[in-house]
PASEBA-1860 file (N, C-alpha, C; in nm, 3 decimals):
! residues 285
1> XXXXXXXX> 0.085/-0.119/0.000/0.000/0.000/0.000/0.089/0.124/0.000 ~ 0.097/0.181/-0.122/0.207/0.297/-0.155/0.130/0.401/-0.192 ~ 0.129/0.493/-0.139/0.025/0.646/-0.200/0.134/0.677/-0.293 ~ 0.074/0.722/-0.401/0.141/0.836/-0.464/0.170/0.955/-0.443 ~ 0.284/1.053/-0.527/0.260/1.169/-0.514/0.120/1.299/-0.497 ~ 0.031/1.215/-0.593/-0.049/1.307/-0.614/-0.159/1.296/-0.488 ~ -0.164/1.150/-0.460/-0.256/1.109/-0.310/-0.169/1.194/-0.198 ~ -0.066/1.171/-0.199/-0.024/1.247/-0.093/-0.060/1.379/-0.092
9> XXXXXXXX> -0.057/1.427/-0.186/-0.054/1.626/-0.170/-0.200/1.615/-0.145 ~ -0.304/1.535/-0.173/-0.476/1.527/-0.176/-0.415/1.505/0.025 ~ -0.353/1.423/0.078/-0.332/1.424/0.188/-0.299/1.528/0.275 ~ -0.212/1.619/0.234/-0.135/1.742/0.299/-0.237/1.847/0.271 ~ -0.330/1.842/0.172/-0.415/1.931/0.152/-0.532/1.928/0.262 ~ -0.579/1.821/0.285/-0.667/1.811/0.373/-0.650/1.852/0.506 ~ -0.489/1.779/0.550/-0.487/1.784/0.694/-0.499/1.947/0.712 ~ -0.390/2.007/0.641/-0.410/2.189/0.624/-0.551/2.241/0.696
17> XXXXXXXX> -0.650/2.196/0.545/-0.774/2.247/0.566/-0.817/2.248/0.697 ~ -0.823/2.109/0.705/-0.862/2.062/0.874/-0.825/2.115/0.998 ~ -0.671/2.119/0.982/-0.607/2.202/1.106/-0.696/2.370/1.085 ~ -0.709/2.424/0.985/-0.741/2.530/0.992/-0.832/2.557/1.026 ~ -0.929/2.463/0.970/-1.114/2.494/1.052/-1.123/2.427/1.217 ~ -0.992/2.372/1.244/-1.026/2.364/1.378/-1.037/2.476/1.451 ~ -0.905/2.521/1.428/-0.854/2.657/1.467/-0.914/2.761/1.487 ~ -0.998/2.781/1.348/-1.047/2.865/1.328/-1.228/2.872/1.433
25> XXXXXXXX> -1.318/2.716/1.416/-1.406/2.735/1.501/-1.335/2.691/1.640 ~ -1.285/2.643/1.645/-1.261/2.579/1.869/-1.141/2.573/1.829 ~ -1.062/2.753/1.862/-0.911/2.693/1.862/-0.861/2.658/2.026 ~ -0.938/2.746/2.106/-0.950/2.761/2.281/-0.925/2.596/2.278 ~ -0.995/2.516/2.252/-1.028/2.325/2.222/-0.921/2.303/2.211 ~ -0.872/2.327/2.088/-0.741/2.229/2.028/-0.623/2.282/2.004 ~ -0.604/2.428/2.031/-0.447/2.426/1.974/-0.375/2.378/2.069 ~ -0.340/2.376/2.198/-0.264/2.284/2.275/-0.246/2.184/2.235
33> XXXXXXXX> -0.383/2.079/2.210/-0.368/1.971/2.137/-0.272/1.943/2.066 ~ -0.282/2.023/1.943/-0.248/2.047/1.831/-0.090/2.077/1.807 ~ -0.044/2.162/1.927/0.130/2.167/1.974/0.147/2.024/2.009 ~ 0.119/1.975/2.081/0.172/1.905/2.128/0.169/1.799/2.028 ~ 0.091/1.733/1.941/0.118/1.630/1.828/0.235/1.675/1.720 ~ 0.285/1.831/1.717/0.345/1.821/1.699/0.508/1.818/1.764 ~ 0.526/1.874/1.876/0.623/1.833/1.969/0.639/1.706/1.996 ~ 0.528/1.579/1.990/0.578/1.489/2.013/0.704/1.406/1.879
41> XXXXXXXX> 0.689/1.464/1.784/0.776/1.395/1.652/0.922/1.420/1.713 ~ 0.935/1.492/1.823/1.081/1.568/1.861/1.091/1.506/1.952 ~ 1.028/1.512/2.037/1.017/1.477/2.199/1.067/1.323/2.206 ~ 1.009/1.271/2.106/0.978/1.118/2.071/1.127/1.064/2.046 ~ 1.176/1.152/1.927/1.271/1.114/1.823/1.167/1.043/1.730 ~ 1.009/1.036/1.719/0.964/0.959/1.592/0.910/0.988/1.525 ~ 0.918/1.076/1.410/0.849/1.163/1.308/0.742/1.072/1.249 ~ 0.788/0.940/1.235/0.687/0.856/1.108/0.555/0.820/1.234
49> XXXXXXXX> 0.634/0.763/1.329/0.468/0.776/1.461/0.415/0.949/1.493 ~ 0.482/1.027/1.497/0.391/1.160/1.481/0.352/1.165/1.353 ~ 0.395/1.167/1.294/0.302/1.208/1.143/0.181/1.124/1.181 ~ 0.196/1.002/1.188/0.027/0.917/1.211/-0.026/0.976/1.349 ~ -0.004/1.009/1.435/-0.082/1.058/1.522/-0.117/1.185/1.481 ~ -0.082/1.305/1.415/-0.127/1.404/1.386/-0.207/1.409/1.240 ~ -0.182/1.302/1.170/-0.301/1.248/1.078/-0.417/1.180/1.156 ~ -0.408/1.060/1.202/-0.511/0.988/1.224/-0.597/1.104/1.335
57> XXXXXXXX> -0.530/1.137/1.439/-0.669/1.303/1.527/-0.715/1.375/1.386 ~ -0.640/1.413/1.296/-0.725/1.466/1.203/-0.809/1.432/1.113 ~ -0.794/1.308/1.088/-0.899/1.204/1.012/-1.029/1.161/1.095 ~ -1.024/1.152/1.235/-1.063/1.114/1.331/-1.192/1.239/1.332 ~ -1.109/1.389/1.386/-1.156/1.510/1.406/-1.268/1.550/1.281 ~ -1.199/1.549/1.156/-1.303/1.581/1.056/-1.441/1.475/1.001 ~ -1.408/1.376/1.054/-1.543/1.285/1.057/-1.623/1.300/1.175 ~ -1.584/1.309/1.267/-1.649/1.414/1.396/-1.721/1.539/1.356
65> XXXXXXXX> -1.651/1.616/1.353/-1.732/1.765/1.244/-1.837/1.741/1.165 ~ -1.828/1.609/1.036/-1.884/1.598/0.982/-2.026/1.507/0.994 ~ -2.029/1.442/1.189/-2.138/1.366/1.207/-2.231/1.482/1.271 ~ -2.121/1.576/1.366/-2.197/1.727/1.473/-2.245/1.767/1.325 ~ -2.204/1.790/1.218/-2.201/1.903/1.142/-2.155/2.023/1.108 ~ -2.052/1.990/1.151/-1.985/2.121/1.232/-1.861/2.144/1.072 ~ -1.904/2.056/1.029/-1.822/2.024/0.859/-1.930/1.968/0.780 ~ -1.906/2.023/0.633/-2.044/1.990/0.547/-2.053/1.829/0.520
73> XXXXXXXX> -2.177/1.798/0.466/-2.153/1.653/0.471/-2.152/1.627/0.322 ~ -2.055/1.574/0.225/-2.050/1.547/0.080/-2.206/1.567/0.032 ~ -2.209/1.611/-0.080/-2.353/1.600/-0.143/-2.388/1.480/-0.204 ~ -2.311/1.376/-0.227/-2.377/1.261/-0.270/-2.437/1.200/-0.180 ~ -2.444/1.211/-0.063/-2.471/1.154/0.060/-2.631/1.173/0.128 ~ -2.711/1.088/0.163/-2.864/1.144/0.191/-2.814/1.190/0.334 ~ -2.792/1.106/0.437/-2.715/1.139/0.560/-2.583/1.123/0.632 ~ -2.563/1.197/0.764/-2.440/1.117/0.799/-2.410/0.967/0.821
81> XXXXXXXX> -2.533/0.885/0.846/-2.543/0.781/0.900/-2.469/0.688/0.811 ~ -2.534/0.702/0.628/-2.460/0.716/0.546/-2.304/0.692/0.497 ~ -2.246/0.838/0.524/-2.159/0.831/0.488/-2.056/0.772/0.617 ~ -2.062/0.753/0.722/-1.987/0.657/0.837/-2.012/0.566/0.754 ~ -2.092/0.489/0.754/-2.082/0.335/0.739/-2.021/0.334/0.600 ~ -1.994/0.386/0.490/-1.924/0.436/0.368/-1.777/0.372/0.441 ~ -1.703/0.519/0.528/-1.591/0.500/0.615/-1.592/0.355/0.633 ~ -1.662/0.298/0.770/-1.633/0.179/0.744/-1.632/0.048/0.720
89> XXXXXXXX> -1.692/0.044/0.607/-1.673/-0.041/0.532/-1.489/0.013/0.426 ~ -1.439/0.111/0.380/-1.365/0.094/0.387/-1.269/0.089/0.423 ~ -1.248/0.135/0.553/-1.144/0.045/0.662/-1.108/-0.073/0.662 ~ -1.239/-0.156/0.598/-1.215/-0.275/0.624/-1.136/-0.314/0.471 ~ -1.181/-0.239/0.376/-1.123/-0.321/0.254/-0.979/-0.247/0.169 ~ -1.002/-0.091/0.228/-0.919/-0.034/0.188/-0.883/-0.016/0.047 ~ -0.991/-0.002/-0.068/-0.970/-0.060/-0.182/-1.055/0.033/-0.236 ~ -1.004/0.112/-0.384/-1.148/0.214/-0.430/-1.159/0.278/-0.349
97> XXXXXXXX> -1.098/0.438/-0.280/-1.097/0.496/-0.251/-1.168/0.623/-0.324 ~ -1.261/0.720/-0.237/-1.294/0.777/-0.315/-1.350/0.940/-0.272 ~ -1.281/1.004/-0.165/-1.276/1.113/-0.158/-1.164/1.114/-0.052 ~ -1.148/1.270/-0.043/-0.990/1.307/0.038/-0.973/1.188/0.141 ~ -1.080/1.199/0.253/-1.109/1.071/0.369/-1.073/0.967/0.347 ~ -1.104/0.912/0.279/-1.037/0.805/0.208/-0.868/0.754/0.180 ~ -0.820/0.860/0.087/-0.680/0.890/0.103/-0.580/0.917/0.232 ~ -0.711/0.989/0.293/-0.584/1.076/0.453/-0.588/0.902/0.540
105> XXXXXXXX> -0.686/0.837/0.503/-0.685/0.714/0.555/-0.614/0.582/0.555 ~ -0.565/0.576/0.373/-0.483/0.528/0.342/-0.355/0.586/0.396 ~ -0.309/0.652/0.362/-0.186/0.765/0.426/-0.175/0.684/0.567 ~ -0.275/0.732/0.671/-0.259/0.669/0.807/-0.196/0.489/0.840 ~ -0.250/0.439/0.745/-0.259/0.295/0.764/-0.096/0.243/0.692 ~ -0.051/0.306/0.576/0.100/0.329/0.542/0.176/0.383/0.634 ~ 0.176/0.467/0.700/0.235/0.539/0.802/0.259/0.448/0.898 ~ 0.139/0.367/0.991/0.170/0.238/1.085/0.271/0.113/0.988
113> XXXXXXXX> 0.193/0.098/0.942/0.304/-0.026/0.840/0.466/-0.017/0.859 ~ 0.493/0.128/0.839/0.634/0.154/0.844/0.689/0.170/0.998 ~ 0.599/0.175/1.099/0.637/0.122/1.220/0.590/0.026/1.292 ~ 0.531/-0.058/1.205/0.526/-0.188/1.263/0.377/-0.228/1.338 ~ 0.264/-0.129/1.345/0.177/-0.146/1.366/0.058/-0.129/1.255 ~ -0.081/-0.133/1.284/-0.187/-0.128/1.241/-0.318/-0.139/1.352 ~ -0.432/-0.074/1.292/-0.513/0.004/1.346/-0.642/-0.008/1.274 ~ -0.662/-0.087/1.238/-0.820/-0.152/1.245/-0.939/-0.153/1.279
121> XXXXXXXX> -0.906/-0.227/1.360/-0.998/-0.266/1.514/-1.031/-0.153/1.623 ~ -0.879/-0.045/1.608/-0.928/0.061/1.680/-1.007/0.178/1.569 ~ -0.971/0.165/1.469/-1.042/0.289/1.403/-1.204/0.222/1.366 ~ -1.230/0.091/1.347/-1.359/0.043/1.339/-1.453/0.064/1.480 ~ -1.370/0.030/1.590/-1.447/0.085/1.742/-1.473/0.233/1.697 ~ -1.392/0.311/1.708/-1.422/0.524/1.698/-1.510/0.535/1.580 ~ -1.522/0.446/1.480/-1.585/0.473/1.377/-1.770/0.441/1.417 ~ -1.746/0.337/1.434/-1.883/0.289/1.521/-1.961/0.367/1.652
129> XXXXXXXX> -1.872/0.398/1.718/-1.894/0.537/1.810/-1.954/0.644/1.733 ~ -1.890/0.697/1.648/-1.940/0.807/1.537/-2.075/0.763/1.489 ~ -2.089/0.631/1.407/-2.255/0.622/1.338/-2.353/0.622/1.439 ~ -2.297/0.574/1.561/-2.397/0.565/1.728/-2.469/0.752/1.733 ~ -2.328/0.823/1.690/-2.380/0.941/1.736/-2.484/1.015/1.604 ~ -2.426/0.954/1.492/-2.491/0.986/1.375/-2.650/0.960/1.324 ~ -2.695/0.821/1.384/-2.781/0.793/1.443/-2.910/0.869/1.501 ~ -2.806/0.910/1.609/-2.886/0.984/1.719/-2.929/1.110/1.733
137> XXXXXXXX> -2.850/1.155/1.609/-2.818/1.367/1.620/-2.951/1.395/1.579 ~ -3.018/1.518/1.681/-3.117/1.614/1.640/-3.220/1.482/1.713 ~ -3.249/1.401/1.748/-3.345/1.336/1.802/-3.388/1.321/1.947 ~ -3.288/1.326/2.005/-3.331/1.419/2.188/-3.336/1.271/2.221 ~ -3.284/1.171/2.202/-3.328/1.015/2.296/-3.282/1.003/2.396 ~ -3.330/0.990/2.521/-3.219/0.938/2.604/-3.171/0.805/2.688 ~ -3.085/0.795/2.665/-3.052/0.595/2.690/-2.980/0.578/2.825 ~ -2.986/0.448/2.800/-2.966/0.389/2.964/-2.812/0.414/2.988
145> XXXXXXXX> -2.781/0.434/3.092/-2.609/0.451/3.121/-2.552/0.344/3.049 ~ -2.572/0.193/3.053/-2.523/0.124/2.967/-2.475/0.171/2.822 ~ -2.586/0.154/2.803/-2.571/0.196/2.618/-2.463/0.329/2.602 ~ -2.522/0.420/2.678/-2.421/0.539/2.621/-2.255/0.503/2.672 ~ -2.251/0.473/2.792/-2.108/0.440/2.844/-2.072/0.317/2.735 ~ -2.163/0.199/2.655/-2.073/0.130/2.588/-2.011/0.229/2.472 ~ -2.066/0.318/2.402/-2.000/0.394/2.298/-1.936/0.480/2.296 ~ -1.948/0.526/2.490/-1.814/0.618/2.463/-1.679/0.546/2.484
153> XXXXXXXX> -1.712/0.414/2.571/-1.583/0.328/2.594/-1.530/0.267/2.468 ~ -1.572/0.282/2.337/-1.573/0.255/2.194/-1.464/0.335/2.234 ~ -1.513/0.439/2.205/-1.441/0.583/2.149/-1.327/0.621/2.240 ~ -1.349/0.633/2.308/-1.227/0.738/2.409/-1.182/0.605/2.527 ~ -1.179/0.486/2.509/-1.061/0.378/2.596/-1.053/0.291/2.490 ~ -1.102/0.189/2.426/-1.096/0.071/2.325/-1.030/0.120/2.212 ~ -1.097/0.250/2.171/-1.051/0.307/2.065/-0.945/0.368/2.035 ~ -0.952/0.464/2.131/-0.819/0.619/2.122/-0.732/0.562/2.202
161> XXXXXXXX> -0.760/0.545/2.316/-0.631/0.450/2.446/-0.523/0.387/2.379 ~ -0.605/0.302/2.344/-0.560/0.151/2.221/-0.479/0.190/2.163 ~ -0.502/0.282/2.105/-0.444/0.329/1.923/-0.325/0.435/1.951 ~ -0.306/0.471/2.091/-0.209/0.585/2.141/-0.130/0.477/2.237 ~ -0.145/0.406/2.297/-0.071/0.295/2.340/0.040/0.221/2.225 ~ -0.050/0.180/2.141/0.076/0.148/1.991/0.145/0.227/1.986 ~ 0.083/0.356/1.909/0.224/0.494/1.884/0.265/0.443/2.012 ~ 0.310/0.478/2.094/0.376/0.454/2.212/0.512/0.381/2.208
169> XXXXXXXX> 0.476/0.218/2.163/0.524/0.090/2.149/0.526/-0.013/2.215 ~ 0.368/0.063/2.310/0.361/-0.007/2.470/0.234/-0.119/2.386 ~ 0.214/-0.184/2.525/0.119/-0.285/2.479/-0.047/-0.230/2.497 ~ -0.137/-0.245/2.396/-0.224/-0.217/2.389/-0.346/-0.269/2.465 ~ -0.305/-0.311/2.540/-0.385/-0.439/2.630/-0.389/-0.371/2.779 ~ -0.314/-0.284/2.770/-0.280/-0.188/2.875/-0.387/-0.105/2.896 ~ -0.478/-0.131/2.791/-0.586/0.042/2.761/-0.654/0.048/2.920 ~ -0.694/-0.100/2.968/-0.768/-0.103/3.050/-0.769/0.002/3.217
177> XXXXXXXX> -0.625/0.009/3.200/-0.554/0.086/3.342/-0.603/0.241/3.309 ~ -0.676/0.229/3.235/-0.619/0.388/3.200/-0.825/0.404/3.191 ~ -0.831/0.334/3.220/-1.003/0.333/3.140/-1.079/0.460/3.263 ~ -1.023/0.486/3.392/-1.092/0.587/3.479/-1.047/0.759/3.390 ~ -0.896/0.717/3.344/-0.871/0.853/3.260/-0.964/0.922/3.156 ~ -0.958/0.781/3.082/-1.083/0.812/2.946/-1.217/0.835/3.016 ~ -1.273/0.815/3.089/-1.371/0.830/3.144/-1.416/0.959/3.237 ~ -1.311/1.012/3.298/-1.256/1.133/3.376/-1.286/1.224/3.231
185> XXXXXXXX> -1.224/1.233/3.114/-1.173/1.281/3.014/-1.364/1.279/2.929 ~ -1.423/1.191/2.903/-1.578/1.196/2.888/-1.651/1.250/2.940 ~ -1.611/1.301/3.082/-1.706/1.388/3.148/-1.662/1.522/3.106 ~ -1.520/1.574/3.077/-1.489/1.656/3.052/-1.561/1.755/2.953 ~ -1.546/1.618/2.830/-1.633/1.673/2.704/-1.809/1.688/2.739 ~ -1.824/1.626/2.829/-1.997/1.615/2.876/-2.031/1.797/2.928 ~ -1.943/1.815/2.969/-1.956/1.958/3.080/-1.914/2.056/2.973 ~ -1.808/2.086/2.892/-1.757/2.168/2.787/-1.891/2.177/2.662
193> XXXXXXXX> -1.943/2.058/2.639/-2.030/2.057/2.503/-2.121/2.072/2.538 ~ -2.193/2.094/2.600/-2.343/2.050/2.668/-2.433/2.105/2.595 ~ -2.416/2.252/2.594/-2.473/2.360/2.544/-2.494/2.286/2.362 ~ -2.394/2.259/2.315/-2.378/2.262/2.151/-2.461/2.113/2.122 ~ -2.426/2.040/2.260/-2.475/1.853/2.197/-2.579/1.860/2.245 ~ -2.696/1.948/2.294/-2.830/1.922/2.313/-2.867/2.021/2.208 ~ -2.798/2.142/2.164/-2.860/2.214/2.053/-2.867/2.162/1.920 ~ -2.784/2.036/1.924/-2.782/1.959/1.779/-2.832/1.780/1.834
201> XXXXXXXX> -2.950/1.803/1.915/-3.033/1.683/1.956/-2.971/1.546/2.037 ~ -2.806/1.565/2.092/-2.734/1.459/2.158/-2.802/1.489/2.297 ~ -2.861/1.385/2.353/-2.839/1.358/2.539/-2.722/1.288/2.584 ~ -2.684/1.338/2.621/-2.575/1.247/2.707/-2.512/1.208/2.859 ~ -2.693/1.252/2.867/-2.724/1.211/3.000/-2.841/1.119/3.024 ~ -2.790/1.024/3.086/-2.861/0.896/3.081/-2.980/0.882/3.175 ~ -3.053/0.789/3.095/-3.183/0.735/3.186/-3.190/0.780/3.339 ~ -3.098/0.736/3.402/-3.081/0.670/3.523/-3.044/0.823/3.591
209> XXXXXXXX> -3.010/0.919/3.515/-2.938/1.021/3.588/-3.007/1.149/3.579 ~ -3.153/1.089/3.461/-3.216/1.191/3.413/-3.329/1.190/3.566 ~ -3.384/1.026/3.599/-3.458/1.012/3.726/-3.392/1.066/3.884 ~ -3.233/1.054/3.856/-3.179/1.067/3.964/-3.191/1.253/3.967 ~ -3.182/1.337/3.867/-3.178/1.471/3.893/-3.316/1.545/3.861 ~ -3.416/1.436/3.841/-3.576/1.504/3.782/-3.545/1.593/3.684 ~ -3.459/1.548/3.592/-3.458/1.648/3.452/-3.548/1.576/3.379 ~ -3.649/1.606/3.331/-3.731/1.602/3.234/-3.699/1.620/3.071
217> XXXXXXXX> -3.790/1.616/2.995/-3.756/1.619/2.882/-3.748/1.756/2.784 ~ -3.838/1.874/2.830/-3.866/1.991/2.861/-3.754/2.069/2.891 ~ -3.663/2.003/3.032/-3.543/2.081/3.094/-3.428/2.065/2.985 ~ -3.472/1.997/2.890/-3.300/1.957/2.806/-3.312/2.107/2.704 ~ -3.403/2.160/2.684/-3.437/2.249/2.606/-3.349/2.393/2.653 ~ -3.301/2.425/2.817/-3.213/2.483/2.894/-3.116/2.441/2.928 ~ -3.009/2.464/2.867/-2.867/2.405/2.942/-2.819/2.426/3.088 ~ -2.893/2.622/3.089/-2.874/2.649/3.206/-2.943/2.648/3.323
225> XXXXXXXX> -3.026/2.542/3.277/-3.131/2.492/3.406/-3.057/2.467/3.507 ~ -3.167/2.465/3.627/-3.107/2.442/3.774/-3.068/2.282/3.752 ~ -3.140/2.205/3.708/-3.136/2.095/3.692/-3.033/2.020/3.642 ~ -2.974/2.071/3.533/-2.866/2.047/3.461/-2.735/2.042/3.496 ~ -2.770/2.206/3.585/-2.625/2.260/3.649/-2.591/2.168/3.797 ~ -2.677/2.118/3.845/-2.667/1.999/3.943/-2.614/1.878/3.853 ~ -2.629/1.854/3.741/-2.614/1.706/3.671/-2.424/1.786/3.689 ~ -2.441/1.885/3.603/-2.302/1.922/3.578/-2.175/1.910/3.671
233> XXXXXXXX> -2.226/1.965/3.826/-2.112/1.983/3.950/-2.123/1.816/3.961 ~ -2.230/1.803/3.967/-2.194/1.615/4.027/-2.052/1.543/3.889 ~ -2.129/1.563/3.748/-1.985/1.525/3.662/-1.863/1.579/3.680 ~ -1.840/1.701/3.760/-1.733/1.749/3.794/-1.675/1.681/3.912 ~ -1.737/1.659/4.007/-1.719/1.598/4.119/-1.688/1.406/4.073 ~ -1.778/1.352/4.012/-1.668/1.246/3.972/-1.591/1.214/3.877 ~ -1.566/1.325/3.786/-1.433/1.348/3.733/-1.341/1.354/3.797 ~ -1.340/1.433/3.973/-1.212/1.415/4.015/-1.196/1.303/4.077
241> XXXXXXXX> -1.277/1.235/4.133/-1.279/1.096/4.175/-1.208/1.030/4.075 ~ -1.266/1.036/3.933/-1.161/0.918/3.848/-1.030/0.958/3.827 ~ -1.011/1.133/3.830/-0.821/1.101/3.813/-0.778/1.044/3.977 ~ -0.820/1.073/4.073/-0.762/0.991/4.167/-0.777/0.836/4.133 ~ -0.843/0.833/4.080/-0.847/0.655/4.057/-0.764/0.604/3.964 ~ -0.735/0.701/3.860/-0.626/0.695/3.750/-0.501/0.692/3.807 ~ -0.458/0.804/3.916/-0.329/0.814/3.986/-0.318/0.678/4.096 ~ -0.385/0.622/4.108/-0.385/0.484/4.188/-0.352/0.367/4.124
249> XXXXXXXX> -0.366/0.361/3.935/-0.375/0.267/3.851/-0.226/0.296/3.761 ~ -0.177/0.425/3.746/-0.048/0.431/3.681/0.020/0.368/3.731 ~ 0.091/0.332/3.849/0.192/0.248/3.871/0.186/0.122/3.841 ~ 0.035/0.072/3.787/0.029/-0.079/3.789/0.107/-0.086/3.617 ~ 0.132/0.016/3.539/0.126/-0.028/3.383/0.271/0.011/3.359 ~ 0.348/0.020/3.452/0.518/0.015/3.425/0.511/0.153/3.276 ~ 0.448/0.321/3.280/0.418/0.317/3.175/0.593/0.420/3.156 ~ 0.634/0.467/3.018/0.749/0.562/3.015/0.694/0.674/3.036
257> XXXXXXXX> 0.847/0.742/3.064/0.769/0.882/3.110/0.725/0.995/3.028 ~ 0.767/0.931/2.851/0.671/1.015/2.787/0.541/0.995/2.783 ~ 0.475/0.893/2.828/0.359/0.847/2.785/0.270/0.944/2.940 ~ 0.387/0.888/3.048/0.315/0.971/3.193/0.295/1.093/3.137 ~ 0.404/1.205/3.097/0.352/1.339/3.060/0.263/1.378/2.961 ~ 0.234/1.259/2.870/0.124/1.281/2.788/-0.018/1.266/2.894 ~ 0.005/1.176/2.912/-0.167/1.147/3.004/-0.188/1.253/3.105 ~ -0.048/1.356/3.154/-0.107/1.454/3.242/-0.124/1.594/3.167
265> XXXXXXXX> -0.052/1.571/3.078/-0.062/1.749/2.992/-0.151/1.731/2.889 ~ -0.167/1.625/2.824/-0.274/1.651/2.729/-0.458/1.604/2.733 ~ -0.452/1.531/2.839/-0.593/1.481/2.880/-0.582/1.493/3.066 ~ -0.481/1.468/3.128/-0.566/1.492/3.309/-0.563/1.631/3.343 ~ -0.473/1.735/3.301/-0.455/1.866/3.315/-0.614/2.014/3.303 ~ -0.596/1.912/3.112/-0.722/2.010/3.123/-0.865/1.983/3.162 ~ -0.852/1.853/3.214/-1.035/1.784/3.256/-0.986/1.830/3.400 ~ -0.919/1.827/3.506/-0.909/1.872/3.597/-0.909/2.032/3.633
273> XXXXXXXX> -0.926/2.099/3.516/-0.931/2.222/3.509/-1.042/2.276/3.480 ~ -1.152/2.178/3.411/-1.264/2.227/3.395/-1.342/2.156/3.545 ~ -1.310/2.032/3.617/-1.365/2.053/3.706/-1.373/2.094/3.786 ~ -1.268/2.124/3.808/-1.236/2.238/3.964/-1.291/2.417/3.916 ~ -1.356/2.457/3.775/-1.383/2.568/3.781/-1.532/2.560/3.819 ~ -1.602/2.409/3.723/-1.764/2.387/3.786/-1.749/2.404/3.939 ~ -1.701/2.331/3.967/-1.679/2.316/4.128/-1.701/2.458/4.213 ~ -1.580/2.501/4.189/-1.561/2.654/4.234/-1.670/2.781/4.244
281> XXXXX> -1.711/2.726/4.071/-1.830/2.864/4.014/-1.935/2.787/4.061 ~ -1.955/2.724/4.147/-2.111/2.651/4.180/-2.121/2.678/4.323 ~ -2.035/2.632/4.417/-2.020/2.705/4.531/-1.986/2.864/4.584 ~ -1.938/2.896/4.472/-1.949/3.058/4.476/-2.103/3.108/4.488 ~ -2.182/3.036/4.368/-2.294/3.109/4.334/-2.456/3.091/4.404
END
């Protein structure tokens, strides 16, 4: 699997684009991010594993955009639901490629090859996470803690853990130690998006939590309900419970210490920063 010249520049063109409309709508979000994938090619000594990590978040990122909407969705396409399952199915075959996505995908999967891994299984989990949400957008459902916790544990431990454990060169089997982080790190995004993922029909607050706080179906219509903002300090409050539970589980995974300063500067830093401000601004007020 050899891209060409011309696939490649269809490659460099995209990521561009992409980096730019991040930037440009949620740069507050991602440019940290965004340093740091690239500091790690240095940090590392491994340009060919940074290049795939700062491809695959961006392959990742713009199919995200494009399930929120937050990126247009191709016009051949009736929906997003659609064009995911398009994605993957070719993940799986990799064959007949047929827009940029496609290519930045191939690109990714060449990129592991030349260090010795591949990524499958984790991009078919995040991908499946995505049609879950694609599914669901603009329809207000709300599901049992099960269900939603199985698709975010798709996405952000099975999936992303997994697939950042390889770059690494650690063992991927490891994801599990880390599963209070990703989860710490889900509430994060629960409390940051709230406002945007109920204005584009996501609940992501479950059955069980909707009875436990008497939010109704009515209250989802206010983010800044009383109701909500109680759902909110409580996700703040066991967000910090799980990085303590995370800092109890690092020593079990022998991990290096680039991987430690990744898990604290690029995911425990800033979820601990948004909970301690809920926290703060709730008892203030």
């Amino acid at each position: 699997m050899v891209l060409k010249f011309g696939e490649k520049k269809i490659h460099a063109q995209m990521r561009n684009r992409v980096f730019k409309h991040m930037l440009k709508t949620r740069g507050w979000k991602y440019r940290a991010f965004l340093r740091y994938l690239r500091f790690f090619k240095y940090a590392a000594f491994a340009p060919t594993r940074g290049e795939f990590l700062e491809s695959y978040y961006v392959l990742m990122r713009f199919l995200d955009d494009i399930v929120d909407g937050d990126a247009p969705l191709p016009k051949s396409y009736h929906n997003e639901s659609d064009y995911i399952l398009e994605k993957i199915e070719f993940s799986k075959s990799m064959i007949n490629p047929k827009d940029e996505v496609d290519y930045l995908m191939l690109h990714c999967f060449e990129l592991a090859e030349k260090f010795g891994e591949e990524f499958h299984a984790e991009t078919e989990d995040i991908l499946n996470s995505l049609l879950f949400d694609a599914k669901r957008r603009g329809k207000m459902i709300i599901f049992p803690k099960e269900e939603l916790m199985h698709h975010f544990h798709l996405l952000d431990i099975r999936g992303t853990i997994r697939a950042t454990l390889k770059v690494f060169k650690d063992d991927p089997d490891k994801y599990e130690l880390l599963e209070p982080l990703g989860v710490a790190c889900r509430y994060q995004y629960d409390i940051e998006d709230i406002e945007a993922d109920l204005a584009a029909g996501y609940v992501n607050i479950s059955q069980e939590d909707c009875k436990q706080f008497d939010i109704l179906k009515e209250d989802l219509n206010d983010p800044s309900s009383l109701k909500i903002k109680k759902w909110i300090y409580q996700r703040a409050k066991d967000g910090l419970q799980l990085l303590n539970e995370h800092h109890q589980k690092l020593n079990e995974g022998d991990f290096s210490l680039l991987e430690r300063w990744t898990f604290l500067l690029v995911y425990e830093l800033p979820a601990k920063k948004v909970f301690k401000k809920i926290i703060s601004t709730t008892k203030s007020s």
